[in-house]
LONU-412967 format. One record per residue (C-alpha): residue in one letter; x, y, z. Coordinates in steps of 0.25 Angstrom, whole numbers, padded with zeros to 4 digits, always signed. Layout:
aXYZ
...
REM end
This chain:
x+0033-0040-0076
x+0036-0025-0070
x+0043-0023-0058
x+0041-0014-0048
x+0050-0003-0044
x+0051+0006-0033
x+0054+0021-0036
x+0067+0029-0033
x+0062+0043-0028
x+0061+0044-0013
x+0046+0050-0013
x+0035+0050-0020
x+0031+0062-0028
x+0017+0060-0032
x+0011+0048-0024
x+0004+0037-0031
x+0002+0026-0017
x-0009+0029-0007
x-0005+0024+0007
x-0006+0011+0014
x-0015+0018+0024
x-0025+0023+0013
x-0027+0010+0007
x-0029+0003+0020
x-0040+0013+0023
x-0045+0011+0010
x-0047-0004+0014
x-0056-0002+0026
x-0065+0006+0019
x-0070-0005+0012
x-0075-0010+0024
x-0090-0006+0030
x-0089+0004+0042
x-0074+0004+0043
x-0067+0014+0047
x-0052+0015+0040
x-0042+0022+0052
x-0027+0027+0049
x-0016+0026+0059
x-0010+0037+0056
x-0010+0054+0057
x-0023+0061+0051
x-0015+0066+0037
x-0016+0051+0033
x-0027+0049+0035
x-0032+0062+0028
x-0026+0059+0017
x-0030+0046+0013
x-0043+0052+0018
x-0044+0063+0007
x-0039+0053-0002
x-0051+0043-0002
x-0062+0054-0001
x-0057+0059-0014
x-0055+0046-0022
x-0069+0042-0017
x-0078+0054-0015
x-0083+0049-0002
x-0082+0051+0013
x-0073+0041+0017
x-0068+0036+0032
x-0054+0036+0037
x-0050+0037+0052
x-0036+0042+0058
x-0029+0040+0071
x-0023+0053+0068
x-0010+0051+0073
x-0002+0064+0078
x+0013+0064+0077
x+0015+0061+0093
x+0004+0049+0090
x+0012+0045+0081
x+0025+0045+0088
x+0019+0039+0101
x+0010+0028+0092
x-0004+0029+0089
x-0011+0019+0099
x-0020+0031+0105
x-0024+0036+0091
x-0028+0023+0086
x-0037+0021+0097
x-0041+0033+0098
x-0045+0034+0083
x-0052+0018+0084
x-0061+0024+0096
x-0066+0036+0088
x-0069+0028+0076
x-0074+0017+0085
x-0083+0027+0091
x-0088+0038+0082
x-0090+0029+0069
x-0092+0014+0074
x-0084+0008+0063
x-0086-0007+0060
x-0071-0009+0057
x-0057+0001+0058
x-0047+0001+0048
x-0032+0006+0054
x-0022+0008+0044
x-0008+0013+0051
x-0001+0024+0042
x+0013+0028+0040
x+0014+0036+0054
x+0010+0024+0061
x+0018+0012+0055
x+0030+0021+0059
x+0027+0023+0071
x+0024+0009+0073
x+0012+0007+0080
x+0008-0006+0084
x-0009-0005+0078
x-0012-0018+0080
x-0008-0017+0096
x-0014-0005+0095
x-0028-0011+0091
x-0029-0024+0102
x-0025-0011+0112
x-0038-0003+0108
x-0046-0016+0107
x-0042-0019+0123
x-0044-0005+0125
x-0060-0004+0119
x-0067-0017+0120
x-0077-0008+0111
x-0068-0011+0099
x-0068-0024+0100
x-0077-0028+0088
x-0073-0017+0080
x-0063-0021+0068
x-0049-0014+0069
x-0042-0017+0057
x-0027-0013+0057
x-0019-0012+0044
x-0004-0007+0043
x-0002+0000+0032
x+0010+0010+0033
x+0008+0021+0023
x+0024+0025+0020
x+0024+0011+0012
x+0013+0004+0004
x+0002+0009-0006
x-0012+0008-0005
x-0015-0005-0009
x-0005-0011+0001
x-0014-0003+0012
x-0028-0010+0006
x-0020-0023+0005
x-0016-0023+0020
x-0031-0019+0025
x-0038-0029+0019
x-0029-0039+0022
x-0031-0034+0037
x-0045-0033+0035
x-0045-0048+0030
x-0037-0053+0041
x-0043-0047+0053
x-0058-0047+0048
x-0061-0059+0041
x-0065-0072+0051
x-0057-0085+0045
x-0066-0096+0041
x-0078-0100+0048
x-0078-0114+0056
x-0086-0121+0044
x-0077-0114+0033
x-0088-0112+0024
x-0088-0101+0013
x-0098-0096+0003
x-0094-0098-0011
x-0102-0084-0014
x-0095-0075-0005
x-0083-0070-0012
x-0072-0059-0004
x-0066-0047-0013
x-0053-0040-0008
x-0051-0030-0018
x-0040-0021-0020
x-0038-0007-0017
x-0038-0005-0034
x-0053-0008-0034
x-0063+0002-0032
x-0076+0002-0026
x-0083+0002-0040
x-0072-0012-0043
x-0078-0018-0030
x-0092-0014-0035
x-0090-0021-0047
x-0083-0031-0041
x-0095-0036-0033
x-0104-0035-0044
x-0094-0047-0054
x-0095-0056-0039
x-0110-0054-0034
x-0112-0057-0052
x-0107-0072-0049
x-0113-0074-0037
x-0103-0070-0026
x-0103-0060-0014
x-0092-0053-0014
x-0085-0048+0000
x-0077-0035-0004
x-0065-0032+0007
x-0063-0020+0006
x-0078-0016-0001
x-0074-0002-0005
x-0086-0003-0015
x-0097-0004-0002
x-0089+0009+0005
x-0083+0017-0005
x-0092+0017-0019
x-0096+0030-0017
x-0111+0027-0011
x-0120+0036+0000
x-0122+0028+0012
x-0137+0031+0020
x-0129+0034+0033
x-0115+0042+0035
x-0106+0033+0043
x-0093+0036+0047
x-0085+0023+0041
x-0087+0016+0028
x-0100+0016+0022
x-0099+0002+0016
x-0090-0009+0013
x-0087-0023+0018
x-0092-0027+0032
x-0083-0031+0044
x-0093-0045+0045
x-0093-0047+0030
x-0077-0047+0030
x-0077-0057+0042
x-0085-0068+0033
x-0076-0066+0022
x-0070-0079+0023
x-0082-0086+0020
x-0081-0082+0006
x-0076-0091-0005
x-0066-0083-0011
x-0058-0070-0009
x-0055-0062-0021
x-0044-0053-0020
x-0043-0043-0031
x-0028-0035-0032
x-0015-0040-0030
x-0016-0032-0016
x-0028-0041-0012
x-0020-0055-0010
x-0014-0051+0004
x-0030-0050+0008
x-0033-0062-0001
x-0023-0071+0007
x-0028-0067+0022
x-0041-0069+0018
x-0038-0084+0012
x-0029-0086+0024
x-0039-0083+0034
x-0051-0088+0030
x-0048-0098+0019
x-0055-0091+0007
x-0047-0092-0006
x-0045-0081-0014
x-0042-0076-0029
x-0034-0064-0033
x-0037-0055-0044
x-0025-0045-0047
x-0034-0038-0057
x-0048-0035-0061
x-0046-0025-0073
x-0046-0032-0084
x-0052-0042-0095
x-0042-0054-0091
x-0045-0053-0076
x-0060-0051-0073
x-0060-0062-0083
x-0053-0070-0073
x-0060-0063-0061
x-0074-0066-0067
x-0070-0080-0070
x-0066-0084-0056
x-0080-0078-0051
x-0088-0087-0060
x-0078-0099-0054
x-0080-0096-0038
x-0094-0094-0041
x-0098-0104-0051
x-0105-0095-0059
x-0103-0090-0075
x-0099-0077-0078
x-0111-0069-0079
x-0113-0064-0093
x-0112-0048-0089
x-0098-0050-0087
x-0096-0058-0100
x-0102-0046-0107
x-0093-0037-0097
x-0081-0043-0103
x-0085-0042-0117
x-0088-0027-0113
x-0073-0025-0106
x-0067-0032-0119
x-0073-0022-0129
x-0068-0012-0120
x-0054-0017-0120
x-0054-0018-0136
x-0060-0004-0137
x-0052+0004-0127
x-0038-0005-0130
x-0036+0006-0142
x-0036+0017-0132
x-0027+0010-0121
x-0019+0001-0128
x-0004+0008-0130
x-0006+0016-0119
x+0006+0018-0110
x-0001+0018-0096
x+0005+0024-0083
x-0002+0018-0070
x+0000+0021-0055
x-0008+0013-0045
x-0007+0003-0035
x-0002-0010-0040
x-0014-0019-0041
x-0022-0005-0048
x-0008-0003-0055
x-0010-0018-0060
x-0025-0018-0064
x-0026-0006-0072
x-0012-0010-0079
x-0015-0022-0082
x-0028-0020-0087
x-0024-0008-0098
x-0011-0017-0101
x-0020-0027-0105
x-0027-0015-0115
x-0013-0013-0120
x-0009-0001-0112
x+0006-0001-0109
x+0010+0000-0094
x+0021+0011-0096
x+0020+0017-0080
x+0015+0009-0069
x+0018+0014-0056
x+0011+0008-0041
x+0011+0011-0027
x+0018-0002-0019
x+0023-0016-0022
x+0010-0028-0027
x+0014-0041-0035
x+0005-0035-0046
x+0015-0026-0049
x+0023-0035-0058
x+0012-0038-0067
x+0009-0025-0072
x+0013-0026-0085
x+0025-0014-0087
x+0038-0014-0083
x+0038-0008-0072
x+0030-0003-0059
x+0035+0008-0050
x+0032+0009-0036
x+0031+0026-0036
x+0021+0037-0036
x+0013+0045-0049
x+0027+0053-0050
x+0035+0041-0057
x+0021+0035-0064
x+0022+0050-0071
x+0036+0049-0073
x+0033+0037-0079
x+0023+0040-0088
x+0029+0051-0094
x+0043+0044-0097
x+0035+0031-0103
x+0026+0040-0110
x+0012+0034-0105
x-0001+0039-0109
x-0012+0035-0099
x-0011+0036-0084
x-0019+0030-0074
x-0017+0031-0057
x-0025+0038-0047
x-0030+0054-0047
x-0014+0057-0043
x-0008+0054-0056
x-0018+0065-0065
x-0007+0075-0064
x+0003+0068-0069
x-0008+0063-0080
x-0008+0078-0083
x+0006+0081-0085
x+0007+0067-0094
x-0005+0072-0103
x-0011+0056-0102
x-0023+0050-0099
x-0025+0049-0084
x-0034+0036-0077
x-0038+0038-0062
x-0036+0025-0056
x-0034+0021-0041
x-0034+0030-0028
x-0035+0041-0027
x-0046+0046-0037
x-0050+0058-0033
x-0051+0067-0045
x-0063+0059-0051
x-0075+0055-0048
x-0081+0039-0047
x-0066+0032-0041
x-0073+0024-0033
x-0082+0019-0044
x-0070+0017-0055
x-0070+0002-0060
x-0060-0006-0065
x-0063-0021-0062
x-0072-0033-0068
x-0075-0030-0083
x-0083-0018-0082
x-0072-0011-0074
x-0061-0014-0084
x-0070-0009-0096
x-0073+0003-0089
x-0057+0006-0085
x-0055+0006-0099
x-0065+0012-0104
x-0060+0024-0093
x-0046+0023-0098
x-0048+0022-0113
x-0056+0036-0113
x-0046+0041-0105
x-0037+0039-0117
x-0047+0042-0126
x-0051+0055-0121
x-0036+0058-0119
x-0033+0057-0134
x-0045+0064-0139
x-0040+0077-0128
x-0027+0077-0134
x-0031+0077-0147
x-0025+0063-0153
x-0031+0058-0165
x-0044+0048-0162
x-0052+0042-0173
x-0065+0052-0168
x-0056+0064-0174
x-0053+0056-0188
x-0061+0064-0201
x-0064+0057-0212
x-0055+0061-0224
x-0067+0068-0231
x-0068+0078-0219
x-0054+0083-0220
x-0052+0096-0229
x-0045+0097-0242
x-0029+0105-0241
x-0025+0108-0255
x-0016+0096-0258
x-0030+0088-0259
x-0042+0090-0269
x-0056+0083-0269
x-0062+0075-0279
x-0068+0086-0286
x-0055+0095-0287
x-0047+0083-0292
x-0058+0079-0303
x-0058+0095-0308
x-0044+0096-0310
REM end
């Protein structure tokens, strides 16, 4: 079991967390025509800002109330009205997603008040969704800012059951976690719609974020799920929650509207899409479709072709802790040795990574780490290649930010085509790494005949002339 441990040094040297804020935004953007908006000054929101255009290539939308330092100090009930007109007005957003940031949490203000005094104020917003999530960025990471939206989201949004309480078998809800990409959801929907379900995805990053060209420009997200389709959510038979972060969301959707619901701590993995596919053929009655038994097969060759490449690794990891667990757990079970893993904030995942222990810092202990242990293949986001450059080991790009490659939005690691393409990635990595440094590989071996004769050796003809 590894225990988690906190680190000693009073800052952090080279960050590994996004903010609570930034992963709150992130939320809302998986729904259609929202508008994600940060209490706070105009740098915060700039900077997560630049972060998402450059992990996704895209134009993305992000609000401020812009708050100045006597705004600050006197609190920021004008701003935030201000700011919730302006969007109202100049974008008609279908929904507003307000994240409060570190300026605001210690100033205190009072959001929720602040939100039935702009309602009394504007009868014109009375329809409009204003969801509120607290999500103070000097504590936290960004999976506890998702956790916290869509738990909002879920709570404010979603109607409880309808008066005849009846359900459709067929309608399935998704609450995936900030670890999955739009190309997982993608793939995600495609395993569902195969046995015969239709999947609700809250957030739906896939329908905003996948990279596509709408028709029209519009100022808010160009896709997503709706505001009326997360309101019949609890109509559906089951809610599948995939992350350890995800059962907060899980719980308030059972709680509110009675639908029960299966948590999947992973989805990399030969041992858990068996079990994931298995408990879709049972909620829908129907066999495992026969692409997905070849798609096995496929991932299980994978796994005996690439394990001579990644087995005896020592791997040094930095993510947050459902990613952390996922990725880890996975290349464990291909024989890599969890030497350094290092995460962002506390999850119960954290103990079942399997090393020895887990710290709670930023890239500048994961290096450490990896240096003094000795490791040999790295994987966390674009942030850690330098350090991958002084350590002269294989580096894997994996969580946010991705901004130095193309196609992060598209990366796939879930259902068995996901797990087979990861490794696949990672194995090259390695091999390309060896064949650069110039370690023996069977491609360079020459047969004996090939080698020239030095003069403590004769042929056949010299020996038989003597």
């Amino acid at each position: 079991m590894a225990i988690a441990t906190l680190p000693t040094k009073a800052c952090a040297v080279n960050p590994l967390k996004m903010s609570q804020p930034i992963g709150g935004a992130f939320a809302f953007m998986g729904l259609s025509g929202a508008m994600p908006l940060l209490h706070g000054s105009q740098g915060c929101t700039s900077f997560g800002l630049t972060l998402f255009v450059r992990h996704f290539k895209e134009a993305v939308p992000l609000q401020t109330t812009a708050m100045s330092e006597v705004a600050t100090v006197l609190g920021g009930y004008e701003n935030l009205e201000q700011a919730i007109l302006n969007i109202y007005n100049r974008t008609k957003p279908k929904i507003i997603g307000i994240c409060s940031t570190g300026v605001t949490e210690t100033n205190g203000d009072d959001v929720d008040a602040y939100l039935k005094l702009i309602r009394d104020k504007h009868p014109q917003l009375a329809k409009l969704p204003l969801v509120y999530v607290s999500t103070p960025d000097f504590k936290g990471a960004f999976q506890d800012g998702w956790e916290k939206a869509v738990a909002s989201i879920v709570e404010l949004l979603v109607e409880g059951p309808n008066v005849n309480g009846l359900r459709d078998p067929s309608r399935v809800n998704v609450l995936p976690g900030c670890h999955l990409t739009p190309g997982d959801l993608d793939e995600l929907r495609a395993i569902l719609e195969d046995f015969g379900l239709r999947p609700s995805f809250l957030p739906d990053l896939a329908g905003s974020l996948d990279g596509h060209i709408p028709d029209d420009f519009t100022p808010t997200t160009i896709g997503g799920i709706g505001v009326d389709e997360i309101a019949s959510m609890g109509r559906a038979g089951w809610t599948i929650a995939i992350g350890g972060q995800m059962r907060r969301a899980a719980e308030v959707m059972q709680a509110r509207t009675g639908v029960p619901f299966r948590l999947f701590e992973r989805l990399c993995g030969l041992g858990p899409n068996d079990e994931f596919v298995t408990f879709l053929s049972e909620i829908s009655g129907r066999p495992v479709p026969s692409k997905y038994r070849r798609q096995r097969g496929q991932l299980t060759d994978a796994m005996l072709d690439a394990h001579f490449h990644i087995g005896g690794r020592k791997l040094a990891i930095a993510a947050e802790p459902d990613l952390l667990f996922d990725l880890s757990s996975m290349l464990h079970e291909m024989g890599a040795q969890v030497s350094a893993a290092v995460t962002t904030t506390q999850s119960a995942v954290i103990e079942r990574i399997k090393t020895k222990e887990v710290l709670i810092g930023d890239l500048e202990d994961l290096e450490e780490l990896a240096r003094t242990k000795h490791c040999d293949l790295l994987i966390t986001h674009s942030h850690g290649r330098q350090a991958a450059a002084r350590l002269k080991i294989p580096f894997y790009r994996a969580g946010f930010p991705m901004f130095d490659r193309l196609g992060a939005g598209h990366q796939l690691s879930v259902g068995y085509r996901g797990t087979r393409a990861l490794i696949f990635d990672i194995a090259n990595l390695v091999i390309a790494d060896r064949e650069e440094n110039h370690q023996p590989t069977p491609d360079r071996w020459r047969p004996l005949a090939a080698l020239p004769l030095t003069s403590g050796h004769r042929s056949a003809a010299e020996r038989s002339t003597a």
